[in-house]
N, CA, C and O atoms as a Tinker XYZ file with bonds, in Angstrom:
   480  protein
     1  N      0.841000   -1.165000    0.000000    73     2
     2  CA     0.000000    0.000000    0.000000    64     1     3
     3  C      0.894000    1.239000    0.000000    63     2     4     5
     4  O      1.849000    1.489000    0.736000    81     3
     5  N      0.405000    1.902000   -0.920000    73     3     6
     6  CA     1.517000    3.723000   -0.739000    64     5     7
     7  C      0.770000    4.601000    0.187000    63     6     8     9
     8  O     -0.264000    4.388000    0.821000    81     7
     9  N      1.237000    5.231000    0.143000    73     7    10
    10  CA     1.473000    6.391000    1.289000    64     9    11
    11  C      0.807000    7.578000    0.770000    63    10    12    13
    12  O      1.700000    8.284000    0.303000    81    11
    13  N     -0.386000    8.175000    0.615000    73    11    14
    14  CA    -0.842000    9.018000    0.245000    64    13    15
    15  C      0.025000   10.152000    0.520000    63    14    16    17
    16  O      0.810000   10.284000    1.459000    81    15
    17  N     -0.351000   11.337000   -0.894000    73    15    18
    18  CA     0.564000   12.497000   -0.395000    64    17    19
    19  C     -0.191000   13.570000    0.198000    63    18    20    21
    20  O     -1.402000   13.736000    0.056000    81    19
    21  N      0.597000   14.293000    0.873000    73    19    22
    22  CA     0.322000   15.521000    1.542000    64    21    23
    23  C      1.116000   17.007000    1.003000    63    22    24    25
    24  O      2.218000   17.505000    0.777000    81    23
    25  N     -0.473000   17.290000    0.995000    73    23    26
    26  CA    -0.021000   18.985000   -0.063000    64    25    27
    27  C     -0.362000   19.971000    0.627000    63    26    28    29
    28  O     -0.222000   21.082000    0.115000    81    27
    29  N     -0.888000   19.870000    1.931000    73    27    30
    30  CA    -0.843000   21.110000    3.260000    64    29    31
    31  C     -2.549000   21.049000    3.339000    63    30    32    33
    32  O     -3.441000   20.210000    3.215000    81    31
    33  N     -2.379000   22.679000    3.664000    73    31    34
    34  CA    -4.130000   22.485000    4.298000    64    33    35
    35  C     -4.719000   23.445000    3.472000    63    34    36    37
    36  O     -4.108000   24.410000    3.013000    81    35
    37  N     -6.281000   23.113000    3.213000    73    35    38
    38  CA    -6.529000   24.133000    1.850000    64    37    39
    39  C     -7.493000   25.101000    3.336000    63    38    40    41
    40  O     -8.208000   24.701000    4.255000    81    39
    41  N     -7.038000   26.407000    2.925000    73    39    42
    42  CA    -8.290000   27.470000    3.767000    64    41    43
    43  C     -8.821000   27.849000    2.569000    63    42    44    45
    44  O     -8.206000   27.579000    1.537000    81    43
    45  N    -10.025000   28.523000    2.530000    73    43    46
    46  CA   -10.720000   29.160000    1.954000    64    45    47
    47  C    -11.361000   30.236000    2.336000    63    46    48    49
    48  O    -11.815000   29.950000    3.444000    81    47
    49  N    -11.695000   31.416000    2.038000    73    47    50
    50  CA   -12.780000   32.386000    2.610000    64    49    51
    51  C    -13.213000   33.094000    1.078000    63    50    52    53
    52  O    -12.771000   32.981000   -0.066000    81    51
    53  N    -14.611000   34.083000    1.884000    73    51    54
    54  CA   -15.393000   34.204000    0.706000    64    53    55
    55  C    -15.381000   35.775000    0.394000    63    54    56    57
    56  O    -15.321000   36.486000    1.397000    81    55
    57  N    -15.420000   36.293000   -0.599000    73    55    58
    58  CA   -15.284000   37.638000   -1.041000    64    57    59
    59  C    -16.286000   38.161000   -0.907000    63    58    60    61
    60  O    -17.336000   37.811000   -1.444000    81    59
    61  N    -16.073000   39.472000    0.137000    73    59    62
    62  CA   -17.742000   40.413000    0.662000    64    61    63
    63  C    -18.292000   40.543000   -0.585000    63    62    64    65
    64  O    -17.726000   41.031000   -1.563000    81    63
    65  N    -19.956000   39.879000   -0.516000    73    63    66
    66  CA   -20.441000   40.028000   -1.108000    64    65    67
    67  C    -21.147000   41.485000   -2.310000    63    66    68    69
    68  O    -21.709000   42.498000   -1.894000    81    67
    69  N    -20.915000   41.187000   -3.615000    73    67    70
    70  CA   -20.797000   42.659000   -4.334000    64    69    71
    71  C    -19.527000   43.495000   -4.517000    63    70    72    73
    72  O    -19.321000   44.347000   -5.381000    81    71
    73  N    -18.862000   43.160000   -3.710000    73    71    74
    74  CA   -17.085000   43.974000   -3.790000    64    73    75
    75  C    -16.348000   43.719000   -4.619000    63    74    76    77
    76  O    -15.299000   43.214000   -4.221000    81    75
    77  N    -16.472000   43.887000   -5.871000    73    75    78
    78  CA   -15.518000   44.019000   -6.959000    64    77    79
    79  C    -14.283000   43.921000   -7.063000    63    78    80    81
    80  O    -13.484000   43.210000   -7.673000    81    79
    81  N    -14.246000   45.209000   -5.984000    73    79    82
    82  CA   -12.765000   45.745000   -5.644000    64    81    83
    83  C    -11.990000   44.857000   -4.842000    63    82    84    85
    84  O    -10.766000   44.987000   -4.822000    81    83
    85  N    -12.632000   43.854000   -4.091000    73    83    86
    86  CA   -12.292000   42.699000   -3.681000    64    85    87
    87  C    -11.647000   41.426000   -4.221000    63    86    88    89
    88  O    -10.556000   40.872000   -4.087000    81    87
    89  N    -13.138000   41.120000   -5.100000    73    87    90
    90  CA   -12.682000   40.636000   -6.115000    64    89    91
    91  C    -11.866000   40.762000   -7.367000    63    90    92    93
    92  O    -11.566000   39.781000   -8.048000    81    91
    93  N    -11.535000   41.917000   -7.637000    73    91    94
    94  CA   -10.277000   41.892000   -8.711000    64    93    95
    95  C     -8.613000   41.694000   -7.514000    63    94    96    97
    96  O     -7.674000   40.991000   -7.886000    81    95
    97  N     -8.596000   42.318000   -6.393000    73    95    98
    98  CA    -7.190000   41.876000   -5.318000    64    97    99
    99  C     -7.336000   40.124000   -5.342000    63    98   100   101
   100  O     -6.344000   39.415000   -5.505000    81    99
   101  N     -8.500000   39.654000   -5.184000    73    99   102
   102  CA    -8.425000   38.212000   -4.990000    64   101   103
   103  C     -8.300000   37.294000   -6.676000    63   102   104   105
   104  O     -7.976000   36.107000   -6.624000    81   103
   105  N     -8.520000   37.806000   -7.784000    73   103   106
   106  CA    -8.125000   36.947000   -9.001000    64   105   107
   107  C     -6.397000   37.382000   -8.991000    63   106   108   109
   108  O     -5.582000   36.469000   -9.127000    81   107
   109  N     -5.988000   38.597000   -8.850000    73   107   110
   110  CA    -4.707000   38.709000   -8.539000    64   109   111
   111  C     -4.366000   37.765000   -8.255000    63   110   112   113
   112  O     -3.909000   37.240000   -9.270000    81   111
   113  N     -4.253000   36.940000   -7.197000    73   111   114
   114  CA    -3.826000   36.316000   -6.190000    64   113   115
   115  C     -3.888000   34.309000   -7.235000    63   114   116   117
   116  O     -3.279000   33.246000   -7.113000    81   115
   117  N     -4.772000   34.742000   -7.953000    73   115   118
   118  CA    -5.145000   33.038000   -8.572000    64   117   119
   119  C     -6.585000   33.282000   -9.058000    63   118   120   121
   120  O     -7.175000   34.358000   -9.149000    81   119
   121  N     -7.190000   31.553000   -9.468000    73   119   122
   122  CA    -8.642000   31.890000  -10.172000    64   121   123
   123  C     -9.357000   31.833000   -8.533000    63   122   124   125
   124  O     -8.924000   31.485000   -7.434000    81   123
   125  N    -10.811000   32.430000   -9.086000    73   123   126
   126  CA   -11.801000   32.591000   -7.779000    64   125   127
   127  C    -12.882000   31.823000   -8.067000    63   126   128   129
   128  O    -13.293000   32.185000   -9.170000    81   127
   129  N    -13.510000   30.996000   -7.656000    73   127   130
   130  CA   -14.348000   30.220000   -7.762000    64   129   131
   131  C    -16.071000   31.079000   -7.621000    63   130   132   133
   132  O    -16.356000   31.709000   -6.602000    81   131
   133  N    -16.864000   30.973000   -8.581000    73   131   134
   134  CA   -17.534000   32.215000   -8.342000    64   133   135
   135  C    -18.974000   31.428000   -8.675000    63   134   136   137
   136  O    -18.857000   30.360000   -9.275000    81   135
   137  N    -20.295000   31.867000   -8.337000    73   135   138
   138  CA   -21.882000   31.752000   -8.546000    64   137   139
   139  C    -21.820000   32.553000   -9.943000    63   138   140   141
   140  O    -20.883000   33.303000  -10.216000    81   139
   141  N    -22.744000   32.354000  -10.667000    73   139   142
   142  CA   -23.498000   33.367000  -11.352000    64   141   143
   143  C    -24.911000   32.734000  -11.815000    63   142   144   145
   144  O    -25.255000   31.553000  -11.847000    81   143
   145  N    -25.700000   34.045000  -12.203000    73   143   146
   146  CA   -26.900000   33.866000  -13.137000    64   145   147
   147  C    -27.002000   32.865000  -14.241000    63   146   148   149
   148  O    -27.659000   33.614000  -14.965000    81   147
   149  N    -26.897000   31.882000  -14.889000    73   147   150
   150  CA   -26.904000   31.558000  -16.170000    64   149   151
   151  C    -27.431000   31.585000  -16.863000    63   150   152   153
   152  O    -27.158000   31.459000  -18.057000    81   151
   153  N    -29.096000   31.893000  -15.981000    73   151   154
   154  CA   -30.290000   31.546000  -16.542000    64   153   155
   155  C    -30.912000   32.452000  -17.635000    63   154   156   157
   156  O    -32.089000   32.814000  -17.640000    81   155
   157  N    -30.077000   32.738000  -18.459000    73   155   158
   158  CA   -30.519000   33.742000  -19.531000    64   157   159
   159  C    -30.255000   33.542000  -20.861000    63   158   160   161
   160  O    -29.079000   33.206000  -21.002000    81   159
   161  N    -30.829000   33.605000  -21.851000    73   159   162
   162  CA   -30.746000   33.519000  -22.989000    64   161   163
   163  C    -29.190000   34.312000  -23.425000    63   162   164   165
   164  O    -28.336000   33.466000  -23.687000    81   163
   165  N    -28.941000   35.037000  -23.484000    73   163   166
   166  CA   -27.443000   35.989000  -23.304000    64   165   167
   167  C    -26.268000   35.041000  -22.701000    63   166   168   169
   168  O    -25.169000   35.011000  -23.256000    81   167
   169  N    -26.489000   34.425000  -21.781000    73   167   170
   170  CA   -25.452000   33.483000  -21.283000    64   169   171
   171  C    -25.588000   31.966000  -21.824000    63   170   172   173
   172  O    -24.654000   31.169000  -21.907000    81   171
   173  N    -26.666000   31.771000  -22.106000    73   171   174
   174  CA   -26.478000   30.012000  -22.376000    64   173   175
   175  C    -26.190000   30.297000  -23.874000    63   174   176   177
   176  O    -25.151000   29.798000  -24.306000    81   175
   177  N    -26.889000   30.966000  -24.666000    73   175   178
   178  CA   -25.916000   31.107000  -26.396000    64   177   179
   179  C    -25.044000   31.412000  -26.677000    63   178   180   181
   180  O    -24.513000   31.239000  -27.775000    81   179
   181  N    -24.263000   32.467000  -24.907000    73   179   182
   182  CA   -23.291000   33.438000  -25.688000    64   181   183
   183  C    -22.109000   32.887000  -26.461000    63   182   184   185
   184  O    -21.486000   31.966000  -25.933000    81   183
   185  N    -21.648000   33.422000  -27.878000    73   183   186
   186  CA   -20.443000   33.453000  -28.391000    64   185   187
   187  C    -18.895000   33.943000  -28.332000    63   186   188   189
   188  O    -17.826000   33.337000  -28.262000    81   187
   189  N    -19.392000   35.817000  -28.415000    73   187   190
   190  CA   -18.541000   36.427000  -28.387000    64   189   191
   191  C    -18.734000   37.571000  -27.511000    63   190   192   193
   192  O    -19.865000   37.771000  -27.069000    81   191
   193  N    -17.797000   38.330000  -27.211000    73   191   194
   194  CA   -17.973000   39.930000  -26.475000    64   193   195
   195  C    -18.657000   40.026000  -25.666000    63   194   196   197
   196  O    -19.497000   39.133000  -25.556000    81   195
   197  N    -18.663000   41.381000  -24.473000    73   195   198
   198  CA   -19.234000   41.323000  -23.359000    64   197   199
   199  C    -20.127000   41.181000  -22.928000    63   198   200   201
   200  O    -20.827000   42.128000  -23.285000    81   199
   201  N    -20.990000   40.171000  -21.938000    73   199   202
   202  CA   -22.018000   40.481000  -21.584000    64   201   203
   203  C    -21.964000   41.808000  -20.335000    63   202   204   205
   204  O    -21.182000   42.121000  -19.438000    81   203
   205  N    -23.036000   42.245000  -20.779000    73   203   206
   206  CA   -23.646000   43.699000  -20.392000    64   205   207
   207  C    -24.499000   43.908000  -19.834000    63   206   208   209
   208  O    -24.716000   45.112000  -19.970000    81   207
   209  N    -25.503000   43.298000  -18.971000    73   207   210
   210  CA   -26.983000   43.418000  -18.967000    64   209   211
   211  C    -26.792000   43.908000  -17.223000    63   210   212   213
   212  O    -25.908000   43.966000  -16.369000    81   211
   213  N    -28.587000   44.261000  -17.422000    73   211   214
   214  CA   -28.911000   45.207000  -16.019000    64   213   215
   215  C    -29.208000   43.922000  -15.358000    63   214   216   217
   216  O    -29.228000   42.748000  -15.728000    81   215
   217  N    -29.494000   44.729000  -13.931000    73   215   218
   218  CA   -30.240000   43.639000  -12.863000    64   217   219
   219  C    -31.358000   42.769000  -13.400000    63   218   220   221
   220  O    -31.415000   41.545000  -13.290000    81   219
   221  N    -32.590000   43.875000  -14.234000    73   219   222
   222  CA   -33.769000   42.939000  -14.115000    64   221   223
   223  C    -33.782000   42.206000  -15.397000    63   222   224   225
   224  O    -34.859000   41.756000  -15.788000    81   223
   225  N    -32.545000   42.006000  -16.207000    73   223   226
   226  CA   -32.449000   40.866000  -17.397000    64   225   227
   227  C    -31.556000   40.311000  -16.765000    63   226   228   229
   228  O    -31.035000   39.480000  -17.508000    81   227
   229  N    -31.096000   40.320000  -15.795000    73   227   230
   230  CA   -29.569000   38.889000  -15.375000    64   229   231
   231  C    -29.571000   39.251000  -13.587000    63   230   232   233
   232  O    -28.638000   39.656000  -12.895000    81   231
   233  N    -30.740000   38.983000  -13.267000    73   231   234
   234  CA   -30.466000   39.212000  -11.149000    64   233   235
   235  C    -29.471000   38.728000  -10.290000    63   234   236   237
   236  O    -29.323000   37.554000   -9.952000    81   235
   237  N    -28.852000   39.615000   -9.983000    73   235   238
   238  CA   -27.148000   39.218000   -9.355000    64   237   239
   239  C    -28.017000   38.073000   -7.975000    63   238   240   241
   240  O    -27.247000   37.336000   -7.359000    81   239
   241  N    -28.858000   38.040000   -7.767000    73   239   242
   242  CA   -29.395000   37.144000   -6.653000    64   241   243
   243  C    -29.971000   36.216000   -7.151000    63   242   244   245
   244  O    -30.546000   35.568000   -6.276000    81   243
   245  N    -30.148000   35.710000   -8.399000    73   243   246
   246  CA   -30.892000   34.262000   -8.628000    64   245   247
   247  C    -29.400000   33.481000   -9.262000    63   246   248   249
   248  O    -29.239000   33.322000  -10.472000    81   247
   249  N    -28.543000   33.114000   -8.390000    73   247   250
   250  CA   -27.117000   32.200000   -8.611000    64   249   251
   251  C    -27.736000   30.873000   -8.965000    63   250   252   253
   252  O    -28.581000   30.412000   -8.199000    81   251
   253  N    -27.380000   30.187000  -10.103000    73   251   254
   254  CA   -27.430000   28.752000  -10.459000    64   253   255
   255  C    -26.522000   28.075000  -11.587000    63   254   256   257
   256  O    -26.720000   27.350000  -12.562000    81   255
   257  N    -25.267000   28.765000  -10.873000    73   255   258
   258  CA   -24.129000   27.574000  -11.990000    64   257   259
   259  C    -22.902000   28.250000  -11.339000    63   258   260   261
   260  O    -22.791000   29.451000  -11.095000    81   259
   261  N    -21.986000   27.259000  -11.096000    73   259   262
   262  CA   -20.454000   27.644000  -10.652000    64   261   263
   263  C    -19.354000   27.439000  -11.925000    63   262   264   265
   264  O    -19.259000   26.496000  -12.711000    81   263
   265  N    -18.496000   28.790000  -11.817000    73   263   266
   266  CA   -17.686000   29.050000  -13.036000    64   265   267
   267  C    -16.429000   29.493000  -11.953000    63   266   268   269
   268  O    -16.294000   29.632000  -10.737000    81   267
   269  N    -15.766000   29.596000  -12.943000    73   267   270
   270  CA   -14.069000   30.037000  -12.368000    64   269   271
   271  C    -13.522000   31.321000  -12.862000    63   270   272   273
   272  O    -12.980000   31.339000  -13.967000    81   271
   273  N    -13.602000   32.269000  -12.235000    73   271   274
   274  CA   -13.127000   33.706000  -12.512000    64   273   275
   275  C    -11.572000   33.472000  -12.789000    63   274   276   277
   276  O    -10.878000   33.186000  -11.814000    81   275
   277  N    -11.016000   33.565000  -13.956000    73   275   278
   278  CA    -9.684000   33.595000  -14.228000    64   277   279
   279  C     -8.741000   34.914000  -14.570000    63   278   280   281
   280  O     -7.531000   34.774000  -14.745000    81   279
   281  N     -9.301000   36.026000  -14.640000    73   279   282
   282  CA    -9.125000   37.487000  -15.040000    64   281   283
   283  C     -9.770000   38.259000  -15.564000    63   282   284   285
   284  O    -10.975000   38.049000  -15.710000    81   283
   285  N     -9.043000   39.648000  -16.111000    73   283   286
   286  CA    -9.722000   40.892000  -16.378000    64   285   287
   287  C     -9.115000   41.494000  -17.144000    63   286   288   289
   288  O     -7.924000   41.236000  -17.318000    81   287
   289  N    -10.014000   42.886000  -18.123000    73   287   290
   290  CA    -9.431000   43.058000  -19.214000    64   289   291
   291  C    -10.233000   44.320000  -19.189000    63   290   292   293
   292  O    -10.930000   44.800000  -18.295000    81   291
   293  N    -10.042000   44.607000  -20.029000    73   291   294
   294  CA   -10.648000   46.325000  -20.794000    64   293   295
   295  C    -10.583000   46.154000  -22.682000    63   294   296   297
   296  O     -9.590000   45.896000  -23.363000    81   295
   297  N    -12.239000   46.445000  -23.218000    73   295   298
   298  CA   -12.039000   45.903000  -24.261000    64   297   299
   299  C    -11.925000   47.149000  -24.830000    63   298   300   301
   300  O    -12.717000   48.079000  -24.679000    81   299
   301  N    -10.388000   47.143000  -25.838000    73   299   302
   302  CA   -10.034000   48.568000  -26.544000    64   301   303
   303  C    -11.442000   49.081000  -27.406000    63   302   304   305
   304  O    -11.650000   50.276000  -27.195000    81   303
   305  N    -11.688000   48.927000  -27.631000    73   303   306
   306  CA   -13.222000   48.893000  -28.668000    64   305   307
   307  C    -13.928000   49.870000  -27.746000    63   306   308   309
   308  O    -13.669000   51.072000  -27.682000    81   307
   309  N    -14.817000   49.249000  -27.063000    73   307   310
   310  CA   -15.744000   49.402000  -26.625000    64   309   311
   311  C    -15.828000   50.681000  -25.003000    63   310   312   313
   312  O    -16.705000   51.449000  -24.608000    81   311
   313  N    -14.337000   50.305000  -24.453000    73   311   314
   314  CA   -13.379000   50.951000  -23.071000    64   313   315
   315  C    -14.315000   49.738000  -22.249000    63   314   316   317
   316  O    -14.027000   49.818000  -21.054000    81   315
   317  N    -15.072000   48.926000  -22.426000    73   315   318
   318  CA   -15.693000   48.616000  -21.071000    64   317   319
   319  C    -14.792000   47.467000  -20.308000    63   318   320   321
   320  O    -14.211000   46.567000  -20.916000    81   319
   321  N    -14.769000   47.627000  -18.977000    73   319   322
   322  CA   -14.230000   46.702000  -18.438000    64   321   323
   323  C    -14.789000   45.284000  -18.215000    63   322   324   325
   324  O    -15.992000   45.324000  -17.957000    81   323
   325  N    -14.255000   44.012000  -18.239000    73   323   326
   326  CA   -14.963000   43.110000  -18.195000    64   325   327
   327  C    -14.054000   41.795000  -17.304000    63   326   328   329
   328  O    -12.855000   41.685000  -17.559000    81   327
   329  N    -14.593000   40.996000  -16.443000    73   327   330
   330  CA   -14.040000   40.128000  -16.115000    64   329   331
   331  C    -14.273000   38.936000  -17.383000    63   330   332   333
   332  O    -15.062000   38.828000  -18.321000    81   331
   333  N    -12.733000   37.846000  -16.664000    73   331   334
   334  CA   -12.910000   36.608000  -18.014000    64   333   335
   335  C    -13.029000   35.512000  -16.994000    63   334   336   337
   336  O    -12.487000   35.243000  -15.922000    81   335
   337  N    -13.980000   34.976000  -17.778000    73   335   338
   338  CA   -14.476000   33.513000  -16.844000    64   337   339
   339  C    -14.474000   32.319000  -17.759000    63   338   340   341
   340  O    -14.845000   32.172000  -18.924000    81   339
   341  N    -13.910000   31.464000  -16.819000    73   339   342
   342  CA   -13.634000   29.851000  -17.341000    64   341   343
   343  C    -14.889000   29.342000  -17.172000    63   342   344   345
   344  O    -15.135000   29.387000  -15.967000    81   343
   345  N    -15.958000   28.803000  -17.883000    73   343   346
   346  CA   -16.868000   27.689000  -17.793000    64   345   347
   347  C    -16.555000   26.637000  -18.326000    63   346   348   349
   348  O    -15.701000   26.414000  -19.184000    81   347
   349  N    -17.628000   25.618000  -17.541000    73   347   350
   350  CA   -17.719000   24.058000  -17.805000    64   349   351
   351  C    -18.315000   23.663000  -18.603000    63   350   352   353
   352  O    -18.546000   22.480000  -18.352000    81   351
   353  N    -18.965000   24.109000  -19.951000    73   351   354
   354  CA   -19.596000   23.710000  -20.768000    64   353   355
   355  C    -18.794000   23.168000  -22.093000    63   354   356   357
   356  O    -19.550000   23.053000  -23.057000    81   355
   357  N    -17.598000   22.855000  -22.322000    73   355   358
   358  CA   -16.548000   22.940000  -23.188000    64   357   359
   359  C    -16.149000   23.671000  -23.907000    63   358   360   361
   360  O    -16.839000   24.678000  -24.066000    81   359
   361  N    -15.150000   23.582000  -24.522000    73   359   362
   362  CA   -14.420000   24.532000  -25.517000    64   361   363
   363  C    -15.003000   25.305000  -26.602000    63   362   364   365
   364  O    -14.585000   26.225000  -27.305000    81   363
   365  N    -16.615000   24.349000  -26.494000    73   363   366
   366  CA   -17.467000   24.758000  -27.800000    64   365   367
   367  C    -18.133000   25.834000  -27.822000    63   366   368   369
   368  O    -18.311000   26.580000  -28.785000    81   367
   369  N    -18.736000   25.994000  -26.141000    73   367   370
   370  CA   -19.203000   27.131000  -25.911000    64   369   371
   371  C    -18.368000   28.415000  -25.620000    63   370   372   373
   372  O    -17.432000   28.380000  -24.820000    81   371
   373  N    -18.842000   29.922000  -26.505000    73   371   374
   374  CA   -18.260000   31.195000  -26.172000    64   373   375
   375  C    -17.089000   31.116000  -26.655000    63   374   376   377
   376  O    -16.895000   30.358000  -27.605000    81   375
   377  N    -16.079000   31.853000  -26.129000    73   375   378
   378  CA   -14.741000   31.800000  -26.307000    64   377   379
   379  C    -14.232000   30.999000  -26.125000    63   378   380   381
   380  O    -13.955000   30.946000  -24.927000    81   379
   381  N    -13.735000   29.897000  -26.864000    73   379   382
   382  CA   -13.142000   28.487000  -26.458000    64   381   383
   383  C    -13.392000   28.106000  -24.901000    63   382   384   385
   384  O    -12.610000   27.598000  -24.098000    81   383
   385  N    -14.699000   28.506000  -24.742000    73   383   386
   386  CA   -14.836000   27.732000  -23.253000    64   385   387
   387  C    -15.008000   29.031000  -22.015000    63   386   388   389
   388  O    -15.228000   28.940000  -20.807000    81   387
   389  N    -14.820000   30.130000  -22.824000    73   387   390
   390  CA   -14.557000   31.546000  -21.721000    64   389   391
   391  C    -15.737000   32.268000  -21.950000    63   390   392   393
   392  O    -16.451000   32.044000  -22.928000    81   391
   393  N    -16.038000   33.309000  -20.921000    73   391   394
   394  CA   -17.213000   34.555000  -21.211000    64   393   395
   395  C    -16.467000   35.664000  -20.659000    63   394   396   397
   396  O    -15.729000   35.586000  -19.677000    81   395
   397  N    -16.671000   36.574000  -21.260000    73   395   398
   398  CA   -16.389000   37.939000  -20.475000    64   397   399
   399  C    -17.382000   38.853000  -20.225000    63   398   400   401
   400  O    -17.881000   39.486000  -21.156000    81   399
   401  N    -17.812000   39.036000  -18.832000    73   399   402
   402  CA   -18.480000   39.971000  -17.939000    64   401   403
   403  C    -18.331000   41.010000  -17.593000    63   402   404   405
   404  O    -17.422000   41.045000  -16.764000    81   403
   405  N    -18.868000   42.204000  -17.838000    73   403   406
   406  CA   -19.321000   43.500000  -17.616000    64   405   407
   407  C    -18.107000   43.393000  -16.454000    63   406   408   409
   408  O    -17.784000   42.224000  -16.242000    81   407
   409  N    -17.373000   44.395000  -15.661000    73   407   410
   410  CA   -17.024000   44.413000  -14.504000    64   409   411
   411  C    -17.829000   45.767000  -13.962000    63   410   412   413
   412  O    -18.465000   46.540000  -14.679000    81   411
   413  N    -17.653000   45.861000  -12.567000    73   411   414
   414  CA   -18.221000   47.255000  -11.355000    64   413   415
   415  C    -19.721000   47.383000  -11.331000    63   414   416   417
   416  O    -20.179000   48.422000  -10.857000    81   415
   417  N    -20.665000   46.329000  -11.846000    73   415   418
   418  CA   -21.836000   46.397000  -11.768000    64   417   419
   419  C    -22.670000   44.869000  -11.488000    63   418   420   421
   420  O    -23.706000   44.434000  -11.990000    81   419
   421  N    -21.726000   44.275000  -10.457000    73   419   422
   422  CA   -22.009000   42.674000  -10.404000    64   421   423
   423  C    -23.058000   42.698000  -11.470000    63   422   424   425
   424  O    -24.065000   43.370000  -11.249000    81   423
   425  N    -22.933000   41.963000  -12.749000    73   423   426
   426  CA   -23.906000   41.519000  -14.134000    64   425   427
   427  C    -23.387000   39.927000  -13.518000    63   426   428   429
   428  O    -22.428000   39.309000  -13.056000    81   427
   429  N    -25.043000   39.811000  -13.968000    73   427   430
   430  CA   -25.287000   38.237000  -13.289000    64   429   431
   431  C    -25.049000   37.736000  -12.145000    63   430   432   433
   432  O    -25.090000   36.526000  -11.922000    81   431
   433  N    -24.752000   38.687000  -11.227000    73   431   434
   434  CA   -24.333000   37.944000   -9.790000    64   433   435
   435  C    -22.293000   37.492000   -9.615000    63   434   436   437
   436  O    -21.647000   37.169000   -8.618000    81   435
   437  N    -21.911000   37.662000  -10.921000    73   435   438
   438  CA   -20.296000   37.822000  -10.749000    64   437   439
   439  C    -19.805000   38.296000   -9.305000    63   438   440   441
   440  O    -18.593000   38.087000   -9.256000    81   439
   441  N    -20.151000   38.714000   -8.406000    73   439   442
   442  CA   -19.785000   39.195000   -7.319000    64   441   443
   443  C    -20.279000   38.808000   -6.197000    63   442   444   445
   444  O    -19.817000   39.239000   -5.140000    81   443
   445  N    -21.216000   38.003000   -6.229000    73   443   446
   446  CA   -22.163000   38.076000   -5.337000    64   445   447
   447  C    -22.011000   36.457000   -4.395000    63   446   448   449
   448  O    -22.722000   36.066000   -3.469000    81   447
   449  N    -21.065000   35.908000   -4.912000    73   447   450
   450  CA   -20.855000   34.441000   -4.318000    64   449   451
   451  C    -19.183000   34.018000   -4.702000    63   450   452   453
   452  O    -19.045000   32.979000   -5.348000    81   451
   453  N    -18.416000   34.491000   -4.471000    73   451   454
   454  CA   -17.278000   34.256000   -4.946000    64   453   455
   455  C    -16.232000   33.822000   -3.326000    63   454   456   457
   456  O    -16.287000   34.477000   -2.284000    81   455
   457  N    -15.516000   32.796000   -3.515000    73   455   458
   458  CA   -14.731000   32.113000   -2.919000    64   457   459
   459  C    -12.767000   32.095000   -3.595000    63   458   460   461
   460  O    -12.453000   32.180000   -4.783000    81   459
   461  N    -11.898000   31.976000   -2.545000    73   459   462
   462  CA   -10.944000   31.822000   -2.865000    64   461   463
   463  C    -10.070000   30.932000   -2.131000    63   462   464   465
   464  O    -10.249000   31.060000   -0.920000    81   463
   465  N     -8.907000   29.801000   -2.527000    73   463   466
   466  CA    -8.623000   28.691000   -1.516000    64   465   467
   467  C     -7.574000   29.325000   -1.504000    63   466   468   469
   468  O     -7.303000   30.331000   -2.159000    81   467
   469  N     -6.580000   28.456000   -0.344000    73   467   470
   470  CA    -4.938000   28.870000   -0.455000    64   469   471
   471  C     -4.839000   27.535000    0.052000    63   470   472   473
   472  O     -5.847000   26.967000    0.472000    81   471
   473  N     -3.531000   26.892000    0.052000    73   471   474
   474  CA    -3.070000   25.932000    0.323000    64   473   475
   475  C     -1.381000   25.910000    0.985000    63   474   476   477
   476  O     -0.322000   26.085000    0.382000    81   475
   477  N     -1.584000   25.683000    2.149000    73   475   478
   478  CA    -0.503000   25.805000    3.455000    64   477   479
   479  C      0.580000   24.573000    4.074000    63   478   480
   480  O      1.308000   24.817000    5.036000    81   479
């Protein structure tokens, strides 16, 4: 029998809810494990470029799908800022597998459930 390995201790804590400004110090740091909205026509087709939408087309409080916040950007085009998120739907969906989100106005709840681990 082997000897299982040991890779320390994972902590986790969760990013005040809505804090942006939080959440961009904590993707710094690595990806953030995050809630969002999905439930929208805008997110389950999306292809390309930012989603944008207000509260009452994407409610930062109705969370039903976990994605992985991997960074942030500013699209020269457009100036808007947007976070980039890894989803689980494959490579097929969006940007080979990515979406980019509005940033400073939790769109879809991006802010509103986000977690970060460390490992000690």
């Amino acid at each position: 029998m082997t000897t299982p390995y040991q890779f320390g201790t994972i902590q986790y804590a969760q990013v005040s809810v809505g804090d942006e400004a939080q959440l961009l110090k904590a993707v710094n740091q690595g990806p953030v494990w995050i809630g969002i909205n999905a439930d929208t026509s805008t997110f389950m087709y999306y292809s390309s470029g930012v989603i944008n939408l207000n509260s009452s087309a994407c409610s930062p409080n109705s969370i039903d799908h976990a994605v992985t916040l991997v960074g942030y950007g500013n699209n020269p085009v457009t100036g808007l800022d947007y976070w980039k998120i890894k989803n689980s739907w494959s490579a097929e969906w969006g940007e080979d597998g990515y979406v980019r989100i509005a940033r400073g106005k939790n769109v879809c709840g991006v802010a509103s459930y986000a977690f970060t681990a460390t490992v000690s």
